[in-house]
C-alpha positions, 0 to 999 in steps of 0.5 A, a space after each residue: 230047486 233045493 236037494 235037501 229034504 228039510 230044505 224042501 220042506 222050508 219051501 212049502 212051509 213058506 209058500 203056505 204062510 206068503 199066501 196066508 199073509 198076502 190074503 190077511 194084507 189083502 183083506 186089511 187093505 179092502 178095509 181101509 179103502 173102504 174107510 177112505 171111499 166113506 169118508 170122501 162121500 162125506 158119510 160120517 155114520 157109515 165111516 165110523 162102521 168102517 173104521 171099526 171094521 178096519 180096526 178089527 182087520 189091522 189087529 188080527 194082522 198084528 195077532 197073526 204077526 203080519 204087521 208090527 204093533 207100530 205100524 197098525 197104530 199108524 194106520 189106525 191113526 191116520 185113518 181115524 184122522 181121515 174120519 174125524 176130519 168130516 165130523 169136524 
């Protein structure tokens, strides 16, 4: 454990912000687990509801400085090609 008051507080300051991220990862990978559950069932209508769900999630991960911009386009990308394929 650390001895230095500041770095006491980098801790704390750290652990606060783990935990944000790994909830707002969390609720970006519910999101994409739901677009690929849609699209094995076939179920265009709803996979398309789901992807935009997703889009919106991965965002707000990037806002929030969770993810790069690169990588939510890549997820993005290939979740939307994952969708497309049953429309096809």
């Amino acid at each position: 454990m650390a001895n230095i008051k500041s770095s006491k507080k980098r801790i704390k300051v750290i652990q606060t912000k783990t935990l944000r991220n790994r909830i707002i990862k969390s609720k970006v990978k519910t999101a994409i687990k739901k677009v690929v559950l849609t699209a094995e069932n076939n179920n265009l209508e709803e996979a398309k509801i789901a992807l935009a769900k997703a889009a919106t999630e991965i965002d707000k991960a990037v806002s929030k400085g969770v993810f790069h911009k690169n990588a939510a386009a890549r997820k993005k990308s290939s979740l939307a090609k994952i969708v497309n394929k049953i429309g096809a």
